[in-house]
C-alpha positions, 0 to 999 in steps of 0.5 A: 223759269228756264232750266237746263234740257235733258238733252244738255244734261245727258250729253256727258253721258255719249260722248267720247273722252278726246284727252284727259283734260277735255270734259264732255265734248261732242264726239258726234261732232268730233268724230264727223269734224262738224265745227261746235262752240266750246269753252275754255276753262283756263288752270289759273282761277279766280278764287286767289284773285277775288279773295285777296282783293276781298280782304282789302278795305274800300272806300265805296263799293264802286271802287271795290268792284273797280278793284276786283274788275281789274285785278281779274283782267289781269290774271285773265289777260296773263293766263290766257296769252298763250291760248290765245296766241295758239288760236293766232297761229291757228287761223280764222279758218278753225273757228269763227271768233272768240271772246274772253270773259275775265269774271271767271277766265274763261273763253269761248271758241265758236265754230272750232274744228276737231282739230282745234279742239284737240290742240286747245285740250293739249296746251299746259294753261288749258283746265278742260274744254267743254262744249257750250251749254244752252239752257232751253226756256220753259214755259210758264206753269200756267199762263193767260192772254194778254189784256190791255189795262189802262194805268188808270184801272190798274189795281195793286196785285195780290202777290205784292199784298201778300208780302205786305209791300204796301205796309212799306210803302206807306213809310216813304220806302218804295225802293227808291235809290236801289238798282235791281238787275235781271238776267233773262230774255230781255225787256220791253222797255216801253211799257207803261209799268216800268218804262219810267224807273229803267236806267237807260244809261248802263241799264241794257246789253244784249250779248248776242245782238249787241242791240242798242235798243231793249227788247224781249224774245219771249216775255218772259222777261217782261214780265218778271221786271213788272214784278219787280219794280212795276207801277200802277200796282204790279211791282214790289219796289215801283220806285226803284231802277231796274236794268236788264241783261239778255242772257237768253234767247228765244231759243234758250240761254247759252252760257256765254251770253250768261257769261257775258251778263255775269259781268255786265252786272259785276261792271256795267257798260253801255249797250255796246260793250263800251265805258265800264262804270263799276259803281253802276253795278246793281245791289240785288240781282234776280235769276229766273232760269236754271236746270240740272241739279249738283251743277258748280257752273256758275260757283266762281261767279256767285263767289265773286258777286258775294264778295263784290256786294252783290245780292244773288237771287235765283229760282228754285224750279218749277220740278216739284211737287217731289222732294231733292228737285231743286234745281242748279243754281238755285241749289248753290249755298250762297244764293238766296232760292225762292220757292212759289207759294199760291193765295192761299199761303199753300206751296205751289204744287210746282215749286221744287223742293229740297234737299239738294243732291249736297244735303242742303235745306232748300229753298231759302224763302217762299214767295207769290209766284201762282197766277201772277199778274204783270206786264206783257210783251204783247203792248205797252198797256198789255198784262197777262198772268203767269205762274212759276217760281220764276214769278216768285223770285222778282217778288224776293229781288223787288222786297230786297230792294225794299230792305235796302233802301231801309237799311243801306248798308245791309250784307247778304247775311243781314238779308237772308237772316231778317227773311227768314226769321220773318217769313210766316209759316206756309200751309202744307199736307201734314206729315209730309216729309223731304229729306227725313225733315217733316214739314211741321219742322222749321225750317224744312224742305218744301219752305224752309222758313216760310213765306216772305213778309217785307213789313216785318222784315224791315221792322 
């Protein structure tokens, strides 16, 4: 799981207010004149935009998104000119470069001195600018050495038995036709587990590097792609595509690169940001990262994606085991929140727990996410095992694609409701209690309704 410092989260709290208009920017570096990354949050938003284009009928989601994808460059293209001739007039000597995102109409200043600041806070089309958010990663709960396993060895993991994947498989369903994407610290595409179900075409970007090869900071990503769609027994849909966006770096997630994922899975490119394909875009997308509670970040984007048909999944937390710790965005009401349940069907000590700081019965569903077993980064015939909900949530993106492939034409709402209503029931501590709801209750706020069954969803 990755998850927003307490560092980041304090920064409002020490720093001086510039103007009205400007939201926690640095006053440290203000003060000092150090240069700092912002970003330009523009009056003008999306939510006109994606809302009336969302009430008109397509013939394909391709077309959809390609309608959305436009008439947001527009109103991006429209609002920001004047910003963006202020930073012409300004010079390349107040920052360092700039990059415009047009999901959410929003630019990011990098390196923008004091006096930039003050002058982009000042104009009429300027909503507020912030400094740039990074979100550290967090290492696993728990986590074991890398061994290497030949394919012909690999034996079908418990956490894709326990959500009865096999059951599904025996149908002829192993997700075959659906793309998953997945933000998070890359991917090593070379593994035996995965390497024969990514699409390399419109399947990688890397924000920050601009790479045209895949690769994985950390291994976090490699991991939770192995869940997902992994063969030789690791993965939830070994028949379906996967494609990564690096949205974190070994050093943590900083917004834009999350910005810049955003709408490569709204509207995927080549490796260089070149030939956007909106048909291309993936049904599900699995989120592993997060921090920070009551957060609306990233609210325009789960709304766009709702709307364009894509299905948003994100991890609870690893904050638990104490009530109202679920963590942004997964306290979002539009995403589907997974939290981690253990073998024995038990929520995972980790797994954090509702209500969020809104009321809201959290998380959605529950899934395997104790000592999990996938590809490792290490190798390409590498495994290791790491516990999280970020290990849970691929199991939920990977079991969409199960249902997808079943029922094509499913929404998000179909999803979640067949979820739900499927899910077993998870063993806890008797009597415990979460926001006044007690966990003997259905649904609650340490499962909500339970721990996923994909055979019985599909049914």
């Amino acid at each position: 799981m990755v998850r927003v410092s307490s560092t980041v989260l304090a920064l409002s709290l020490v720093v001086g207010v510039l103007l009205d208009n400007i939201q926690d920017v640095d006053a440290a570096a203000t003060r000092s004149q150090r240069r700092t990354n912002v970003i330009v949050t523009m009056k003008q938003r999306t939510t006109t935009v994606v809302d009336s284009i969302g009430s008109q009928k397509f013939t394909s989601r391709g077309q959809r998104v390609k309608a959305f994808k436009d008439g947001l460059e527009g109103h991006a293209r429209t609002s920001q000119a004047d910003v963006l001739s202020l930073l012409d007039r300004a010079g390349k000597t107040t920052f360092s470069r700039t990059e415009s995102y047009w999901l959410t109409n929003q630019m990011l200043v990098a390196g923008a001195t004091q006096e930039l600041v003050e002058l982009l806070s000042m104009h009429p089309d300027v909503a507020s600018v912030a400094p740039e958010q990074i979100f550290p990663l967090v290492h696993p709960v728990l986590e074991t050495a890398a061994i290497s396993i030949p394919p012909s060895s690999a034996s079908t993991q418990w956490g894709v038995k326990k959500i009865n994947a096999p059951a599904v498989w025996a149908t002829g369903n192993m997700g075959e036709g659906i793309t998953i994407g997945i933000i998070d610290t890359g991917v090593r595409a070379t593994h035996v587990a995965i390497k024969g179900n990514w699409r390399s075409t419109y399947g990688w970007f890397d924000p920050e590097k601009k790479a045209l090869t895949p690769y994985d900071a950390t291994g976090h990503g490699t991991h939770v792609t192995g869940i997902i769609a992994g063969n030789n027994g690791i993965g939830v849909a070994p028949n379906a595509q996967w494609i990564m966006c690096k949205g974190c770096r070994s050093t943590g997630c900083f917004s834009s690169d999350l910005l810049a994922c955003f709408q490569f899975m709204t509207c995927p490119t080549r490796p260089d940001g070149t030939g956007a394909d909106c048909s291309r875009m993936p049904r599900v997308v699995s989120n592993s990262w997060g921090g920070g509670k009551g957060l609306t970040t990233f609210d325009e984007v789960i709304n766009t994606w709702r709307k364009a048909g894509i299905i948003p999944v994100f991890a609870a937390g690893n904050t638990g085991p104490s009530c109202g710790s679920i963590q942004s965005p997964g306290d979002n009401a539009n995403i589907i929140t997974v939290g981690s349940t253990d073998s024995l069907d038990g929520v995972s000590r980790f797994s954090a727990k509702g209500p969020t700081t809104k009321g809201l019965l959290k998380p959605d569903i529950t899934a395997p996410g104790s000592a999990i077993k996938s590809s490792c980064y290490t190798g390409d015939t590498d495994y290791c095992s790491k516990s999280g909900t970020s290990m849970a949530t691929p199991h939920v993106a990977g079991a969409i694609a199960l249902y997808l492939k079943s029922k094509p034409s499913a929404t998000y709402d179909q999803v979640k409701q067949a979820f739900q209503s499927t899910s077993l029931v998870v063993k806890t501590a008797t009597g415990y209690t979460c926001g006044g709801t007690l966990d003997s209750t259905i649904p609650n706020n340490q499962f909500d309704y339970g721990r996923l069954d994909i055979s019985k969803a599909v049914a």
